[in-house]
DOLUMKE-644756 format. One line per field, with one value per atom (N, C-alpha, C): residue number from 1; y, z, x. Coordinates in Angstrom, 3 decimals, padded with zeros to 6 digits. Each point is the difference from the previous one (the first is absolute). Layout:
<sites>
i = NUM/...
Y = Y/...
Z = Z/...
X = X/...
</sites>
This chain:
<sites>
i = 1/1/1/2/2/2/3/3/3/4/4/4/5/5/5/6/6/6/7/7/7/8/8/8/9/9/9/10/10/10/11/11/11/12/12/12/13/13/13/14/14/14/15/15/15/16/16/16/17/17/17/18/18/18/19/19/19/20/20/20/21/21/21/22/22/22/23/23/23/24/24/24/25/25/25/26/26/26/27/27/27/28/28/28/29/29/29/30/30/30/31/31/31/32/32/32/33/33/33/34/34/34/35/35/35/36/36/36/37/37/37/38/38/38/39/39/39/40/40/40/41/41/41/42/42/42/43/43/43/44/44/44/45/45/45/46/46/46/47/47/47/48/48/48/49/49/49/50/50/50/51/51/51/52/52/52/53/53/53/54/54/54/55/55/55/56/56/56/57/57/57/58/58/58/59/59/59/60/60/60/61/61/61/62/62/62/63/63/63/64/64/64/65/65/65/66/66/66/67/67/67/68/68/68/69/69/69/70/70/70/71/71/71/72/72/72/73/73/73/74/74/74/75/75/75/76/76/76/77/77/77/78/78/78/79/79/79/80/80/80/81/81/81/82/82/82/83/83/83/84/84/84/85/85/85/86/86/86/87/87/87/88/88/88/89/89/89/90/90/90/91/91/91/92/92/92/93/93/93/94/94/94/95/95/95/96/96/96/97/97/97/98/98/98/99/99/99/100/100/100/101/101/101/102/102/102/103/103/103/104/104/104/105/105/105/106/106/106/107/107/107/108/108/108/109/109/109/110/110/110/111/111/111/112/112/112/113/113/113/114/114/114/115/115/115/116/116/116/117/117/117/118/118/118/119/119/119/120/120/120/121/121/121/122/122/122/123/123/123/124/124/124/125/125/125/126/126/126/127/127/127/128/128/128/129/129/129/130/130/130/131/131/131/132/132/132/133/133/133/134/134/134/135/135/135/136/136/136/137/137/137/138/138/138/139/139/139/140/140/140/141/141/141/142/142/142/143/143/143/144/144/144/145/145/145/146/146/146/147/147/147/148/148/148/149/149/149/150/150/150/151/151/151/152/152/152/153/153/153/154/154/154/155/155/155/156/156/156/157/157/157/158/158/158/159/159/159/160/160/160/161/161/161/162/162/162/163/163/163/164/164/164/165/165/165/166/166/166/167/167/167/168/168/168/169/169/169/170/170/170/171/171/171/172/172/172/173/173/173/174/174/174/175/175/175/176/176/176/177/177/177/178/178/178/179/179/179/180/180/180/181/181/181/182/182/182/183/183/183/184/184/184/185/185/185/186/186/186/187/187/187/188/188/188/189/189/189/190/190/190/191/191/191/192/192/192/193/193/193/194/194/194/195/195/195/196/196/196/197/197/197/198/198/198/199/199/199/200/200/200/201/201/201/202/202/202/203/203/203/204/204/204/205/205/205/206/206/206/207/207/207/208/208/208/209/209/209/210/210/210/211/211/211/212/212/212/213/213/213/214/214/214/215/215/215/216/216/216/217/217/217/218/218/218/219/219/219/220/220/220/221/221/221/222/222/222/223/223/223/224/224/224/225/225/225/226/226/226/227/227/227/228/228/228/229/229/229/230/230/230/231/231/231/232/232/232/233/233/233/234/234/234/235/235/235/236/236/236/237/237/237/238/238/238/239/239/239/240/240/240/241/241/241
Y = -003.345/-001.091/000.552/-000.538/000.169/-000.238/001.054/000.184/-001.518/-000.554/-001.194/000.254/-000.623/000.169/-000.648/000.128/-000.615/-000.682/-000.857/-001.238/001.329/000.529/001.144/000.615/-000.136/000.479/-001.033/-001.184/-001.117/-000.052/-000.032/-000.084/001.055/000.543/-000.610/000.564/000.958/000.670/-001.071/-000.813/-001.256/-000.423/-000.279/-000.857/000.651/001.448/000.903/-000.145/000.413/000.050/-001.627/-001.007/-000.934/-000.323/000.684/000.120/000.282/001.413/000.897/-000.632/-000.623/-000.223/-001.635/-000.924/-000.855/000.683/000.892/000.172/000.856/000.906/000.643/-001.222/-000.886/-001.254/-000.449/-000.519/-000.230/001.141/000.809/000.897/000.341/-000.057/000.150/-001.286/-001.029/-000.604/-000.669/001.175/-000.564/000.297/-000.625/000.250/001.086/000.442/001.307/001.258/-000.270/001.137/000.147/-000.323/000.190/000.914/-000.365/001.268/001.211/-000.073/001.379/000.833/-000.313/000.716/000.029/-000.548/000.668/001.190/-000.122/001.367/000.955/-000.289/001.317/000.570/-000.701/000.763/000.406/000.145/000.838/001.220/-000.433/001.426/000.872/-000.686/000.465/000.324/000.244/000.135/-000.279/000.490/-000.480/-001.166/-000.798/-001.503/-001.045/001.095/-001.266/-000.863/-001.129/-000.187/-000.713/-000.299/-000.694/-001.579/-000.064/-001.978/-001.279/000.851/-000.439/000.510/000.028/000.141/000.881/-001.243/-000.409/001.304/000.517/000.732/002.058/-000.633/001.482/000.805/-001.267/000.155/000.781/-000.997/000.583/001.841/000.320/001.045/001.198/-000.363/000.685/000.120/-000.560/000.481/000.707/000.541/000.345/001.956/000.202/000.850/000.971/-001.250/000.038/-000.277/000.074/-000.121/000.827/000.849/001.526/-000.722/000.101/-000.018/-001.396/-000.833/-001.987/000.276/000.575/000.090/000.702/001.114/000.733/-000.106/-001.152/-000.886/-000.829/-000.947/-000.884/000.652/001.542/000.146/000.292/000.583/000.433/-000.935/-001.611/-001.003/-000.690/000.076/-000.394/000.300/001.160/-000.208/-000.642/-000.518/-001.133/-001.597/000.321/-001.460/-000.624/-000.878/-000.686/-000.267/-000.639/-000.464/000.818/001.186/001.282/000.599/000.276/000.044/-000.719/-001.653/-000.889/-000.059/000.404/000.278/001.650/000.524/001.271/-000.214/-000.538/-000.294/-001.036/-001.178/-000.625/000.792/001.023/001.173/000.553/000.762/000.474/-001.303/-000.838/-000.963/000.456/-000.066/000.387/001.499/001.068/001.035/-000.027/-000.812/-000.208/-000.827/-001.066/-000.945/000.981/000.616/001.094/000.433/001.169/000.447/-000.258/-001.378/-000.763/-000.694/-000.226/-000.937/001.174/001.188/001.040/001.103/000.984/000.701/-000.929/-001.549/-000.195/-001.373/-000.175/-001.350/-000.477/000.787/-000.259/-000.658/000.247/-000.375/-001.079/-001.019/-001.545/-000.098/001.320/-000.126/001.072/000.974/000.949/-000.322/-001.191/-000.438/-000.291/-000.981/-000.171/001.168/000.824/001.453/000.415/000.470/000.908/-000.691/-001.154/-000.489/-000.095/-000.280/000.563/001.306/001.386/001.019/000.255/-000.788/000.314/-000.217/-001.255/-001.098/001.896/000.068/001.418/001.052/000.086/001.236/000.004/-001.223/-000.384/-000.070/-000.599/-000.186/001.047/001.236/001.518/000.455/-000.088/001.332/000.736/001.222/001.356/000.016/-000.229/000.156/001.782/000.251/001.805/000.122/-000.272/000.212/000.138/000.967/-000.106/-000.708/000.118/-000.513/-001.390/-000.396/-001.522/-001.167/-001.035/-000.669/-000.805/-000.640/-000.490/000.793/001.100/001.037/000.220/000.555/-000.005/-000.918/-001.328/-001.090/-000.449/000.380/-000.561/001.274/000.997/001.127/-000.391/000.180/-000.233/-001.024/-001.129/-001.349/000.773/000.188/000.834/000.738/001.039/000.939/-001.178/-000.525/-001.237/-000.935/000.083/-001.201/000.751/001.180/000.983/000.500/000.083/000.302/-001.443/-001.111/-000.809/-000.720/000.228/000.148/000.711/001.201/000.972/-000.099/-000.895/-000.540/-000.824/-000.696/-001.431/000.466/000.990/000.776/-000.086/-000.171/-000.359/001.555/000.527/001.392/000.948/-000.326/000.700/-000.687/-001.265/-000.846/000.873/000.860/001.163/000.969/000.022/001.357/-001.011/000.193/-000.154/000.531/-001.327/000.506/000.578/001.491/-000.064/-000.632/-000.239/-001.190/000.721/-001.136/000.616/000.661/-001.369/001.471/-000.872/-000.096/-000.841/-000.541/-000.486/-001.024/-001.379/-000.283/-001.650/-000.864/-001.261/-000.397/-001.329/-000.716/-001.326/-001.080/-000.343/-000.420/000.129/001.291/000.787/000.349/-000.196/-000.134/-001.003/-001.205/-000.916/-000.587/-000.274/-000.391/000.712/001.122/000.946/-000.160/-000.530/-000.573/-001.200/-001.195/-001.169/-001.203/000.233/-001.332/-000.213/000.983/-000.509/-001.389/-000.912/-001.310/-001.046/000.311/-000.277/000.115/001.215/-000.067/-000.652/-000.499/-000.159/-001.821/-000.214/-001.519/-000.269/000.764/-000.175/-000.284/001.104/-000.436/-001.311/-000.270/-001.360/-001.319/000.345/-000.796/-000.171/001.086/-000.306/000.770/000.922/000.760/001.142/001.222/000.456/-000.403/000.793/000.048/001.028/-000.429/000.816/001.768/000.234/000.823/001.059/-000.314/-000.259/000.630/-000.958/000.150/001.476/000.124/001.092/000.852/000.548/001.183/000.155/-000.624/000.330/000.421/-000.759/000.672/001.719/-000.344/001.236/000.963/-000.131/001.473/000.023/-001.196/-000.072/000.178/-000.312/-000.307/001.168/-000.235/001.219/001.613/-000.085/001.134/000.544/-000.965/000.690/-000.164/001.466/-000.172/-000.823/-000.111/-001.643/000.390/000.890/000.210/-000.155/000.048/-000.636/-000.972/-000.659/-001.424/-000.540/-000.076/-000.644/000.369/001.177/000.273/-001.229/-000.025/-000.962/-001.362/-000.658/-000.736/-000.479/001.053/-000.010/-000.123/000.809/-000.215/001.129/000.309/001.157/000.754/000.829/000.456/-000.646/-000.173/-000.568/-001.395/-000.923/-001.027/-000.813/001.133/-000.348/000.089/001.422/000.232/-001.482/-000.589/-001.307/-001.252/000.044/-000.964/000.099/001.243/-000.028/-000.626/000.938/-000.499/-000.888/-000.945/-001.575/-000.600/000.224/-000.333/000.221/001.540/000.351/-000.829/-000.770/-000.741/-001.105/-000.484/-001.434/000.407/001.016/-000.290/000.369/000.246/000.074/-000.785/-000.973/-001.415/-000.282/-000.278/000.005/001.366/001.077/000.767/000.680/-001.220/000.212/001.129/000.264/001.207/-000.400/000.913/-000.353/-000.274/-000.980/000.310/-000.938
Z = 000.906/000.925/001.152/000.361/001.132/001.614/000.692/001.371/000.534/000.637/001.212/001.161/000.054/000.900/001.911/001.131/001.047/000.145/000.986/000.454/000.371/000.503/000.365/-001.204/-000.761/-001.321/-001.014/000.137/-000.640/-000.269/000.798/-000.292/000.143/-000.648/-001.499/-001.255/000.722/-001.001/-001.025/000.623/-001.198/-000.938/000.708/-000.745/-001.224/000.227/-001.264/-001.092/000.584/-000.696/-001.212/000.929/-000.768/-001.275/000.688/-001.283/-001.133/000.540/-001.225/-000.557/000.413/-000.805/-000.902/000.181/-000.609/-001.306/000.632/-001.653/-000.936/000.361/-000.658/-000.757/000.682/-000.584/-001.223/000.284/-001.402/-000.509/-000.124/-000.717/-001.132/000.693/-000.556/-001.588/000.981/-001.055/-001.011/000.493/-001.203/-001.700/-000.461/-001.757/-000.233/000.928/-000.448/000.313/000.777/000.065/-001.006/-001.047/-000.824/-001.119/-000.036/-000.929/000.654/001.565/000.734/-000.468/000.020/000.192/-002.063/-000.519/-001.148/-000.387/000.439/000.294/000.574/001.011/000.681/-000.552/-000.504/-000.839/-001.177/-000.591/-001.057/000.709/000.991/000.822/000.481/000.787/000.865/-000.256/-001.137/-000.314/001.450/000.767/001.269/000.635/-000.772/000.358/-000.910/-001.505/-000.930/000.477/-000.492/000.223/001.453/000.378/001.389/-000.521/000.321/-000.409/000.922/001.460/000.927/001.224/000.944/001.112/001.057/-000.259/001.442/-001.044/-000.751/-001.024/000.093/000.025/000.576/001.126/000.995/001.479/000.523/-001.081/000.025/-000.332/-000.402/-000.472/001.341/000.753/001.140/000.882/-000.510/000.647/-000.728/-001.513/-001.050/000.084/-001.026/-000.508/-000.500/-000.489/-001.033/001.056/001.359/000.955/000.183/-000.302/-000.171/-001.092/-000.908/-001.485/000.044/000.447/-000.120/000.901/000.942/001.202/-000.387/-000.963/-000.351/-001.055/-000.845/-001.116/000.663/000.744/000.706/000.911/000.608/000.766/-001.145/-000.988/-000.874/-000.766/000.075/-000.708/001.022/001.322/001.194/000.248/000.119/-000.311/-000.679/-001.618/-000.865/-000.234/000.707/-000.386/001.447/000.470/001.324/000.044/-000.709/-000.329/000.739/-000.729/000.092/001.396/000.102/001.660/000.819/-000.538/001.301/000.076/-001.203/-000.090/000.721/-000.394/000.835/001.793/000.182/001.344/000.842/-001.241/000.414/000.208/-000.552/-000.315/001.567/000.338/001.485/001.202/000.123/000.847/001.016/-000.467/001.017/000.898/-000.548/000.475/000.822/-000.299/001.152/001.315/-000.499/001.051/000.849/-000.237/000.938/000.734/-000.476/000.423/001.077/-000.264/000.840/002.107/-000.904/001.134/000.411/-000.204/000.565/001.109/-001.095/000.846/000.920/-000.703/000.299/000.486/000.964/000.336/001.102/000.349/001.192/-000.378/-001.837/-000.492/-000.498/000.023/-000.496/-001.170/-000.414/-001.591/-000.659/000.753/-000.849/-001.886/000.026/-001.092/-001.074/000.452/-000.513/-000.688/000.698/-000.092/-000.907/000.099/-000.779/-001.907/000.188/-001.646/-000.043/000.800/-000.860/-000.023/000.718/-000.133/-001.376/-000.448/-001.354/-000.958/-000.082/-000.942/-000.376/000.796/-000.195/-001.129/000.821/-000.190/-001.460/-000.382/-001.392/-000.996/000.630/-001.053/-000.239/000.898/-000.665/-000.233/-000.335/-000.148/-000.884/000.241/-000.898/-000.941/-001.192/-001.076/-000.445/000.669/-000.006/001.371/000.924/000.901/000.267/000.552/-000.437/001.235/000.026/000.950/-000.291/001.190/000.002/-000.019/-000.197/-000.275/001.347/000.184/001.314/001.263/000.086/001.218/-000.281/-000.953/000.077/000.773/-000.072/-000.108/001.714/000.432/000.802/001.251/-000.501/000.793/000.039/-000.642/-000.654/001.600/-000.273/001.112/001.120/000.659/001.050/000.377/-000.764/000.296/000.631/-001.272/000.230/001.506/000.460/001.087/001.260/-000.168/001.369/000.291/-001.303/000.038/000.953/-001.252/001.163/001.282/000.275/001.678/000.719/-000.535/000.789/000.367/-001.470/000.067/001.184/000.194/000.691/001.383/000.421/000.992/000.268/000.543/-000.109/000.227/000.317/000.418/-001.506/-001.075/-001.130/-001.030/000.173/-000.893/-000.765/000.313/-000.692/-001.017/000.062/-000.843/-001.335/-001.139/-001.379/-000.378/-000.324/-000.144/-001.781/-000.359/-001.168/-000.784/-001.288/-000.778/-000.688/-000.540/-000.773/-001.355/-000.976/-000.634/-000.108/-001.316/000.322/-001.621/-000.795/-000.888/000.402/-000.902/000.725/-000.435/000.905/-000.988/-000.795/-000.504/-000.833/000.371/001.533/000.542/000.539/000.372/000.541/-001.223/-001.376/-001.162/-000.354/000.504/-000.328/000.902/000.887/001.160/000.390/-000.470/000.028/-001.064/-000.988/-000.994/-000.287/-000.416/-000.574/000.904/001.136/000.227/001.958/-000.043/001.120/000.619/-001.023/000.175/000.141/-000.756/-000.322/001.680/000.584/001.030/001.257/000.065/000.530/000.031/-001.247/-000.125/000.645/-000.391/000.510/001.495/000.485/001.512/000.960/-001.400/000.679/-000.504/-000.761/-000.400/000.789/000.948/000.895/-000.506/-000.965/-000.528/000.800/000.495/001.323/001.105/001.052/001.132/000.054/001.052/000.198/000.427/000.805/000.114/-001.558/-000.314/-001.656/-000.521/-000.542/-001.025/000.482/001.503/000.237/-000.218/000.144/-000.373/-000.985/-001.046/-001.449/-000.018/-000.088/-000.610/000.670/001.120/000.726/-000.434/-000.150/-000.431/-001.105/-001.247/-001.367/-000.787/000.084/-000.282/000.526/001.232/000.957/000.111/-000.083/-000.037/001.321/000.884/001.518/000.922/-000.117/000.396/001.093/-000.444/000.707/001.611/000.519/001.673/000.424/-000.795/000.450/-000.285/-001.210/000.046/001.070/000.460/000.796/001.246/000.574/001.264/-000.382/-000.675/000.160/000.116/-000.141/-000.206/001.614/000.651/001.101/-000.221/-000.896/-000.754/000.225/000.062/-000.466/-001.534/-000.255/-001.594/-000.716/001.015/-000.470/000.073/000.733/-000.072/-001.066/-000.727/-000.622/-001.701/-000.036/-001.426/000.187/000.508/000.143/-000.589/000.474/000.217/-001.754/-000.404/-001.431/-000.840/000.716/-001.581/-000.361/001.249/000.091/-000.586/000.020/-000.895/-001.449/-000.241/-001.422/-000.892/000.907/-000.853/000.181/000.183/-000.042/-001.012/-000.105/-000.933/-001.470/000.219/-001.857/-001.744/001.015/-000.702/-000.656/001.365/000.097/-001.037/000.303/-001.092/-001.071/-000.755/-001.294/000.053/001.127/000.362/-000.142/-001.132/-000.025/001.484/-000.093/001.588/001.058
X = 020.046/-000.311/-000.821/-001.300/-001.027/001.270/-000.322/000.524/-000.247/001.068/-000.564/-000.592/-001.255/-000.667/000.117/-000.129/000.480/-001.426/000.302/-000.857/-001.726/000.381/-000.912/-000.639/-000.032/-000.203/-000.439/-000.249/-000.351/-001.254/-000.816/-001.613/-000.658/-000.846/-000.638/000.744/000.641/001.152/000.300/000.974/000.626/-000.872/-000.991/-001.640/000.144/-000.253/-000.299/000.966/000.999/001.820/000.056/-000.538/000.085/-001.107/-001.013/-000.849/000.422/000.424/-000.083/001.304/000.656/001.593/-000.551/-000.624/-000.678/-000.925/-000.446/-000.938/000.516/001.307/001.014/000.903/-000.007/001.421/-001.399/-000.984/-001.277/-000.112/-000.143/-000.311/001.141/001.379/001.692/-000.111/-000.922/000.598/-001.043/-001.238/-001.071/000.029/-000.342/-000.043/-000.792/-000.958/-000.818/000.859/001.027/001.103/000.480/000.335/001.416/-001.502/-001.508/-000.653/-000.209/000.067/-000.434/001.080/001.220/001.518/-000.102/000.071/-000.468/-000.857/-000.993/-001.239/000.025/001.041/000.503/001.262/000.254/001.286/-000.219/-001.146/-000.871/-000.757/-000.643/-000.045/000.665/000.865/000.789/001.685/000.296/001.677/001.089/-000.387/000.968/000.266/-001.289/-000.053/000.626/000.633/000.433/000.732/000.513/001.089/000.141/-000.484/-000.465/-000.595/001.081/-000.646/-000.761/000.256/-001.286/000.081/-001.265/-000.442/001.815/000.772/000.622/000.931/000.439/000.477/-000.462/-001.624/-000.207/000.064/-000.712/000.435/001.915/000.747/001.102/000.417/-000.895/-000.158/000.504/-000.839/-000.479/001.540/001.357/000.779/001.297/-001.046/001.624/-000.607/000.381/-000.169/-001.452/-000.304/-001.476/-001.365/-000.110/-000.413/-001.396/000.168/-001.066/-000.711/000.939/-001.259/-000.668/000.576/-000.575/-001.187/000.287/-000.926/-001.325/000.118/-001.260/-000.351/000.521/-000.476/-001.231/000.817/-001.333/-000.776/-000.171/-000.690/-001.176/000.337/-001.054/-000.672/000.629/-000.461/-000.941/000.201/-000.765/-001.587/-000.204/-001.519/-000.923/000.458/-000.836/000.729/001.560/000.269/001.064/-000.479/000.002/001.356/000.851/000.988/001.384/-000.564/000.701/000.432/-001.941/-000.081/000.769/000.100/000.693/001.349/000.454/001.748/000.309/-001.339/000.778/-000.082/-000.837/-000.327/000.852/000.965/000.832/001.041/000.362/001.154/000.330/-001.575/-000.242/-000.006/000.247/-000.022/001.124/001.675/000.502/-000.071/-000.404/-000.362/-001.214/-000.870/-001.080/000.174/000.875/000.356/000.732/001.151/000.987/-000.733/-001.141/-000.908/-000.785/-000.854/-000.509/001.197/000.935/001.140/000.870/000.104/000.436/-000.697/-001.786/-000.930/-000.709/-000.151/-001.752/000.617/001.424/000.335/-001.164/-000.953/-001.067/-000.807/-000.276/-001.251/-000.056/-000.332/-000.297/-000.251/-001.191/-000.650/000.793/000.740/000.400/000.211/001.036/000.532/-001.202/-001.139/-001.054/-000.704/-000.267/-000.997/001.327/000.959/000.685/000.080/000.176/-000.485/-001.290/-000.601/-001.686/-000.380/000.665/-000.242/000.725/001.426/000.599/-000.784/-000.468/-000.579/-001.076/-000.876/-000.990/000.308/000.994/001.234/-000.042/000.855/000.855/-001.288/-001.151/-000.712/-000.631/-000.127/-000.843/001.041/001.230/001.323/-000.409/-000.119/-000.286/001.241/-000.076/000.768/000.891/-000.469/000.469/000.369/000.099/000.626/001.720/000.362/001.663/000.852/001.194/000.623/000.330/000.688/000.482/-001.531/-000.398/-000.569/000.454/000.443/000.882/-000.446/000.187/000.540/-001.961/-000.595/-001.058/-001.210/-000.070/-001.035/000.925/001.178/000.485/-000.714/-000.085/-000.485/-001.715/-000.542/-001.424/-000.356/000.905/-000.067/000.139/000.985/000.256/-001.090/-000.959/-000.996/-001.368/-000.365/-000.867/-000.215/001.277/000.410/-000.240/000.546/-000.389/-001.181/-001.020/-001.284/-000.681/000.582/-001.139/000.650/000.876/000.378/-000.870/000.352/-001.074/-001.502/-000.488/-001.397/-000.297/001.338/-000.170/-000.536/-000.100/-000.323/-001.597/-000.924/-001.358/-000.238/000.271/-000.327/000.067/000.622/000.022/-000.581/-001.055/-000.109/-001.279/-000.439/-001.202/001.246/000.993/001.030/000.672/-000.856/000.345/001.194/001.101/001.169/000.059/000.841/000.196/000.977/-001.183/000.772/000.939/001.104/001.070/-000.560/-001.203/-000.643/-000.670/-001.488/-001.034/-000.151/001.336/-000.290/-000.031/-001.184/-000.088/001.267/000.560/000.580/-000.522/000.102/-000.257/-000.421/000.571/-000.924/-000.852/-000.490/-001.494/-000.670/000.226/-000.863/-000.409/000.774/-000.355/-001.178/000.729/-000.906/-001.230/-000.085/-000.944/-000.890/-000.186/-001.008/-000.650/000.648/-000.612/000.728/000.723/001.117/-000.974/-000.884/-000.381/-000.681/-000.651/-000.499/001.435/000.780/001.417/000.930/-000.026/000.554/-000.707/-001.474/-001.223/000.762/000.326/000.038/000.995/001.249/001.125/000.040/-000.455/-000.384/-000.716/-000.924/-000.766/001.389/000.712/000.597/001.482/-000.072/001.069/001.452/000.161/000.775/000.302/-000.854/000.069/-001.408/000.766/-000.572/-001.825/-000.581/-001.347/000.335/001.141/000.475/000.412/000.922/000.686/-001.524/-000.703/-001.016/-000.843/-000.762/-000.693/001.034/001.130/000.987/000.265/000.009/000.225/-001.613/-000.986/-001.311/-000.205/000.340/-000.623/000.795/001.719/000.791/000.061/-000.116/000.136/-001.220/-001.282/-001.210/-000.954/-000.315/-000.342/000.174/001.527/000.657/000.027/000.301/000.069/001.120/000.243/001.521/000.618/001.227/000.839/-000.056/-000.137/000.146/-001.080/-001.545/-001.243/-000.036/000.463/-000.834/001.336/001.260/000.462/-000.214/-000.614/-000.733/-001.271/-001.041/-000.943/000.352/001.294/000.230/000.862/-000.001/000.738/001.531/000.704/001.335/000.548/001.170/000.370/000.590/000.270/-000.023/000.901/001.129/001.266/000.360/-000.965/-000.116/-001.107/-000.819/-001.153/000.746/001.108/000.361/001.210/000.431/000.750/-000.600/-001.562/-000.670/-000.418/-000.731/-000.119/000.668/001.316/001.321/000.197/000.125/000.686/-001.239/-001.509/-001.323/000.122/000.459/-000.228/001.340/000.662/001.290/-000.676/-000.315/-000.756/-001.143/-000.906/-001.098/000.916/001.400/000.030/-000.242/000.454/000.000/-001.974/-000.148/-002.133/-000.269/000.133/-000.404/001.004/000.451/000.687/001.310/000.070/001.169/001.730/000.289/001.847/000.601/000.847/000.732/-000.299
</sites>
């Protein structure tokens, strides 16, 4: 069960919380679930036997915790699904996170699932350790970097990246979906803000602390501004999720 939050802690925090718990309750109970969890349990032996969503999630507080967890981290890079159950998995560990270090920060909560969402979707498949304790650290590193950015005085010092595979949606968006995200925008799907930050860090290739300095943004308000964009264009460009 997600920590209760105080009146102080409601916005935009909740906003998010409620999102993400709406498209987890559709997703729980879509018909394209019951073939993903088939397919992964041909891949994935740790996943047999799991008869849905709200089933694996359960996972995350038995025994089998380690191995469920680095089943889907390794299924996460090519299949979305995966990604979003593992990322539903990490929800209460980020929220703690967020309403404990970062009770100052408004977006903390925001930034820390789109720094996951990153995370989960490049997870190095050979990497050892906890999967959890990993992507929850990964966040943590990420968040202090662009604090630090937020600083106008360091906005010239290129933070290092965790490593430099693209993930799926910077392949995508990075090839044929750009007229596609172009429309979307005229069509009122995202914002003018939104649209120049995906082209410029996805398309462009220019890193997220410049194009949200040009934008008069800061890094951590700009990787916010993406995420909450790149979930809205999934649908528009044919994207699971």
């Amino acid at each position: 069960m997600l920590p209760v939050l105080t009146k102080h802690e409601e916005e935009p925090m909740n906003r998010t919380l409620a999102e993400l718990d709406r498209e987890w309750a559709d997703l729980d109970r879509s018909p394209a679930t019951t073939g993903a969890l088939a397919r992964w349990a041909q891949e994935e032996p740790a996943l047999a036997g799991l008869g849905s969503l709200t089933v694996v999630l359960e996972q995350r507080r038995s025994s089998r915790e380690a191995e469920v967890m680095a089943a889907l981290a390794r299924l996460a890079p090519a299949d979305e699904l995966a990604a979003r159950t593992l990322l539903q998995a990490l929800v209460p560990g980020l929220l703690k996170m967020a309403t404990t270090r970062c009770a100052d920060d408004p977006l903390a909560f925001d930034e820390f699932v789109s720094l996951a969402w990153e995370r989960i979707r490049t997870y190095p498949s050979m990497r050892p350790g906890s999967v959890a304790a990993n992507v929850i650290w990964d966040v943590r590193k990420r968040y202090r970097e662009h604090r630090d950015i937020d600083d106008p005085a360091s906005l010239g010092l290129e933070p290092s990246p965790i490593d430099t595979a693209p993930s799926p949606e910077e392949i995508l968006l990075g090839s044929s979906a750009i007229h596609e995200v172009v429309a979307a925008h005229r069509e009122g799907v995202i914002g003018r803000v939104a649209l120049t930050l995906i082209l410029r860090t996805r398309v462009d290739d220019v890193p997220l602390e410049v194009a949200a300095a040009e934008q008069h943004s800061t890094a951590r308000q700009a990787n916010c501004i993406r995420w909450r964009a790149e979930r809205r264009l999934r649908p528009v460009l044919g994207m699971a999720g």
